[in-house]
N, C-alpha and C positions, 0 to 999 in steps of 0.2 A: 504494500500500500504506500510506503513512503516513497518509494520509487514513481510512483503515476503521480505523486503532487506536483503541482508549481513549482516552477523554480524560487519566486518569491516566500511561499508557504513553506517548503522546506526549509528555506534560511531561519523561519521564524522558529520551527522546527529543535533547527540547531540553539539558537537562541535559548527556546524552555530547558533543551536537556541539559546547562547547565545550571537549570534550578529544580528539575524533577529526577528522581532515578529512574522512574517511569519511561520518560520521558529518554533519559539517557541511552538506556538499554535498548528504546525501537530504533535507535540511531545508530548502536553498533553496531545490530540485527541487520540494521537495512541493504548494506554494499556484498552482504554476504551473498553464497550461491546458497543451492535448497537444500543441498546437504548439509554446508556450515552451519546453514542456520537451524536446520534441524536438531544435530548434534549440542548446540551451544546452549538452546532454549528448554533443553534435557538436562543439562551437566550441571552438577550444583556449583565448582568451579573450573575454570581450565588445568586440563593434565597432559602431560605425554600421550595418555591414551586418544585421546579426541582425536588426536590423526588419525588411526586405526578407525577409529570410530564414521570418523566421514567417509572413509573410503569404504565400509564396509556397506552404508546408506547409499551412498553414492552407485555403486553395484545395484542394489536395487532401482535404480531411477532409468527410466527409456529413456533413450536418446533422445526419441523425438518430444518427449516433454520438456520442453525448451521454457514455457512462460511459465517466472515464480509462482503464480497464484495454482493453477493444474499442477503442478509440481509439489508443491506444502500438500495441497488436499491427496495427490496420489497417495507421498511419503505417509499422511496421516491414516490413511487406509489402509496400509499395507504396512504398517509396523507400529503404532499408535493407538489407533483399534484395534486389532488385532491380541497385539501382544500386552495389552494396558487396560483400555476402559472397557473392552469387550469380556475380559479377564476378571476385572474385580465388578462388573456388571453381574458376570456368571455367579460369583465366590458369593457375592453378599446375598442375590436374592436365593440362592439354594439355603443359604442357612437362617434365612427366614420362609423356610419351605415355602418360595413360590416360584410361581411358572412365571417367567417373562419372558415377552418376545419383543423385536425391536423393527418396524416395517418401515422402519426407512431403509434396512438394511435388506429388504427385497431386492435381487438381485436384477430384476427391470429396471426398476427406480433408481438403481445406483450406475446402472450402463448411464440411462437418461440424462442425469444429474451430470454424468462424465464427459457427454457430448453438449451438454451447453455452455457458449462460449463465458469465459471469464466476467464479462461487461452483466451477465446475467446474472451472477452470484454475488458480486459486491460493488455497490456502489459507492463512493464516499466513502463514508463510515457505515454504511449498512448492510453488514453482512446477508447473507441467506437471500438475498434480494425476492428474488425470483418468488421463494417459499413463504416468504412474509407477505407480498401478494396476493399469492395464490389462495391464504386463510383470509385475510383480510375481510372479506364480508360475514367469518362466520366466527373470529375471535375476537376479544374486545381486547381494545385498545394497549391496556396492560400488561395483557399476556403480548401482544406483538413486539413492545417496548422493554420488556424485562429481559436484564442480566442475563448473561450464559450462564446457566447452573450444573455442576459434575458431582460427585459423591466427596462433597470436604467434610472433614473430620476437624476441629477447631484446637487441634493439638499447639498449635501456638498460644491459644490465650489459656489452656490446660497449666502450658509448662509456663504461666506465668501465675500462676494459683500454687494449691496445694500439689502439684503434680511435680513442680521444680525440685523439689527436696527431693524428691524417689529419685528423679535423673541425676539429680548433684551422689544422691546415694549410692545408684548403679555403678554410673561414671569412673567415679571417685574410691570407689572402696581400693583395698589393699591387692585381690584378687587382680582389678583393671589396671591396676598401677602397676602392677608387676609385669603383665604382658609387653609393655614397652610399646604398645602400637599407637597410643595417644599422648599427647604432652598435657598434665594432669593441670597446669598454669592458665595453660591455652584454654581448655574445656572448661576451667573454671571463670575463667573471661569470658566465654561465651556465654556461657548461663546468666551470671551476674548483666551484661551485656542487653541479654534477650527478658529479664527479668523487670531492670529498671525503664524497658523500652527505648533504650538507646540503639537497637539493632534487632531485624529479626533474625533471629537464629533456630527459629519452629524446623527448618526442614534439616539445617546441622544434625539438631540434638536428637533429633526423629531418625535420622540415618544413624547416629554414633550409638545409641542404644538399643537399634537392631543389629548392631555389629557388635556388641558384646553380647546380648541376648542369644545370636546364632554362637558367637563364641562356646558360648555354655550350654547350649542345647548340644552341637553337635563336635565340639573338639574337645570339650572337658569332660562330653558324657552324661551331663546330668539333666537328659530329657526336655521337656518345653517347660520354658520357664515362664513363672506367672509375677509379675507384680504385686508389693503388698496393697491390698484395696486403702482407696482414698475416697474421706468422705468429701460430698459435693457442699457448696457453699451454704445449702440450707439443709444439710446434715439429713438430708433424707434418702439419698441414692449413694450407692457405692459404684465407681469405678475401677476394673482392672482391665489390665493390656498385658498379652501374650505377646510372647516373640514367637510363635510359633504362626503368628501371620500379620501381613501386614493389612493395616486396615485403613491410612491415611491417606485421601484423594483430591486433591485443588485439580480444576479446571479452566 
């Protein structure tokens, strides 16, 4: 999308991102190919591995899908869905015994969808273009206009409640400090960090205590580990979290 603006527009563009991070990041995003950008907007920060990583997306991508926009949407189908929301779509509604099905994903409708040109899927800022039309007479207002919604889990404002101590607990114990794979300083900057709301650190501390979590389940042997339950703010509900799946989803 930044790419079809004005030349004018984009300069202002440049301008926001050095007062939004938001803002920053579609800017870094933007000169990238569909594989960078794919890889990059996945990675929680840049590694060695991310070259691998592109060139393995990259293999996936037809030649002849040349325009960014056909391009994102392919990659987003064929490794995105696929291996991600189609995934934890399947996990969560099986273990709330139900059937669901998804009929956008009829395979008609997604040949269809794949031969209309780009100009028809987003306009401006209006994504789904074409699809927001097409209900237009028979959704109101609201629903056309409302937010993209995925399976989020609120584990950021969690680990800034009573949730922080079990992570600082996990993290931090004698067992994690001995393995040498974390710097006990750093992870404690992070929490304190992600705590005072000086930074978000939700999807960090969300990966580093499934990495000790599996540590313990499956290198030290001692099975799926459960979290001590934590009461909720009106001491009526308990929460716990297994490492034995993951269950956190932003979209």
């Amino acid at each position: 999308m930044h790419n079809r603006l004005p030349r004018p527009l984009r300069a202002s563009v440049s301008l926001g991102a050095r007062l939004s991070p938001r803002v920053r990041r579609v800017e870094e995003l933007a000169p990238l190919d569909p594989a960078s950008r794919y890889v990059a907007m996945r990675a929680h920060r840049p590694g060695p591995s991310n070259g691998r990583a592109v060139d393995a997306v990259r293999s996936r991508l037809p030649a002849e899908v040349t325009d960014p926009l056909p391009a994102a949407l392919y990659l987003d189908a064929q490794l995105g869905l696929v291996d991600d929301m189609l995934h934890y779509f399947d996990r969560m509604s099986m273990a709330h015994s139900l059937e669901v099905r998804v009929p956008f994903l009829d395979h008609k409708l997604v040949e269809f969808a794949a031969s209309l040109p780009p100009r028809l899927k987003l306009r401006g800022f209006t994504t789904k273009w074409i699809l927001r039309e097409a209900v237009r007479p028979i959704l109101p207002a609201e629903i056309l206009s409302r937010p993209k919604m995925g399976f989020p889990v609120p584990f950021g404002i969690w680990m800034r409640g009573r949730w922080g101590g079990i992570a600082r607990d996990v993290l931090l114990d004698s067992r994690s400090r001995q393995r040498g794979i974390i710097e006990p300083a750093g992870v404690e900057r992070l929490i304190a960090a992600h705590q005072s709301g000086v930074a978000d650190g939700g999807d960090a501390i969300w990966s580093l205590l499934n990495l000790e979590l599996w540590y313990r389940t499956f290198v030290d042997g001692d099975g799926v580990q459960v979290l001590p339950a934590v009461e909720s703010a009106r001491g009526e509900q308990r929460c716990v979290a297994s490492g034995g799946a993951s269950a956190r989803r932003d979209a």
